[in-house]
C-alpha positions, 0 to 999 in steps of 0.5 A, spaced: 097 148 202 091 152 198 085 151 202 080 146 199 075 151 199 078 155 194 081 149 189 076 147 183 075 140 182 070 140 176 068 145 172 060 147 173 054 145 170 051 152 166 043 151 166 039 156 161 032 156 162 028 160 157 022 161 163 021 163 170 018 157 172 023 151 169 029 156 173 024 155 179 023 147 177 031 147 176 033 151 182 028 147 187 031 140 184 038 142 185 036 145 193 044 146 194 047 144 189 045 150 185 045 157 184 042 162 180 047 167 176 045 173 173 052 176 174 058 171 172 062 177 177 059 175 183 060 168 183 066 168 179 069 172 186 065 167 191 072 164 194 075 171 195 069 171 199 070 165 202 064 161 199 064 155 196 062 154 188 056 152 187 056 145 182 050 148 178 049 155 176 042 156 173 043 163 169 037 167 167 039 170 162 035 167 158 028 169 161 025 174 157 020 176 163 026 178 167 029 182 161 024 189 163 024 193 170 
């Protein structure tokens, strides 16, 4: 029998907030629950890890203000 860590029972929730501040307000809100992604990789392979998925990922993607180094 497969290990309940690893079974997805629902598919995520995929936020996409346009600035720093409502991906803070989203994660905050979340507590837990939620994760920022800013690399669909690493959470794609968290059960390989052992680590549970998240039930909300918060991409920042579209925040302009992380675009730049």
């Amino acid at each position: 029998m497969a290990d309940p860590m690893f079974l997805v029972t629902s598919r995520p929730r995929l936020e996409r907030p346009s600035s720093v501040e409502k991906a803070v307000g989203l994660l905050g809100d979340l507590g837990d629950e939620g994760e920022a992604l800013a690399g669909a990789t690493w959470i794609m392979r968290a059960p390989n890890r052992g680590e549970p998925m998240r039930s909300t990922y918060v991409s920042l993607s579209r925040i302009e203000q992380l675009r730049r180094v």
